[in-house]
N, C-alpha and C positions, 0 to 999 in steps of 0.2 A: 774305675775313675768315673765319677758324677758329672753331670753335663750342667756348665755352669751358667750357660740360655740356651735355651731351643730356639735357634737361629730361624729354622724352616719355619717353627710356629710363630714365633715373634715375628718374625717381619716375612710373613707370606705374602703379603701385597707385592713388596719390593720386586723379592723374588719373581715372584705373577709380571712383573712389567718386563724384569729383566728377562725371564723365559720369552715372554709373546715378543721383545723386539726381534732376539734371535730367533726366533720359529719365519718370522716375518721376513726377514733375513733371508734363510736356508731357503726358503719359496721362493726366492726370487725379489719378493718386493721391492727394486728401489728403482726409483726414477730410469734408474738406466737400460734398465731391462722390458720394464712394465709399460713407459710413457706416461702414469699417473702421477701427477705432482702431488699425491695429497700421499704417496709413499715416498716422498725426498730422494734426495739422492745418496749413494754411498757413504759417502765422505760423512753426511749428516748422519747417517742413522749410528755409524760407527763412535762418531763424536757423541750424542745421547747414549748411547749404551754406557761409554766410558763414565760417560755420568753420573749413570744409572748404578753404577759398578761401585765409583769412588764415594757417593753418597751411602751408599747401603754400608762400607768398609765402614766412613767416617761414622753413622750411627751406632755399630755395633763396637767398635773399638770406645766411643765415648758415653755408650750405657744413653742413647738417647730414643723417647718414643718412636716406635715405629707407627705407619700411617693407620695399624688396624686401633692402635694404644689410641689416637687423637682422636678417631673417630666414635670407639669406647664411649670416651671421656666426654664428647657433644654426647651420645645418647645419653650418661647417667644425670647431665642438666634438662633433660629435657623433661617438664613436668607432664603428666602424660593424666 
């Protein structure tokens, strides 16, 4: 069977955000453990993931650019 997008490749950013929030996560990082506000707390970082999660779904299920396709598409404008 033929791979009808390369998910990894296509939206490697996404991906990239969704891995480091978990990484970021499993260390420990959130307000509650660290005392840094600038790692949120729990609750937020779980609510962003889910975000993170449902956007990446909604793109691939509706065939829409991923952020590496948009920024592509600014570099082939750009006259150099």
């Amino acid at each position: 069977m033929d791979k009808q997008v390369d998910v990894t490749n296509k939206y490697g950013h996404e991906i990239l955000d969704i891995k480091n929030k978990l990484r970021q996560l499993e260390s420990g990082r959130v307000y509650e453990l660290s005392k840094a506000h600038m790692d949120g707390y729990l609750a937020t970082n779980i609510e962003q993931l889910r975000g993170m999660i449902k956007e990446l779904i909604c793109k691939i299920e509706y065939g829409q650019d991923s952020i590496n396709d948009k920024i592509a598409e600014v570099f082939k404008k750009i006259d150099l």
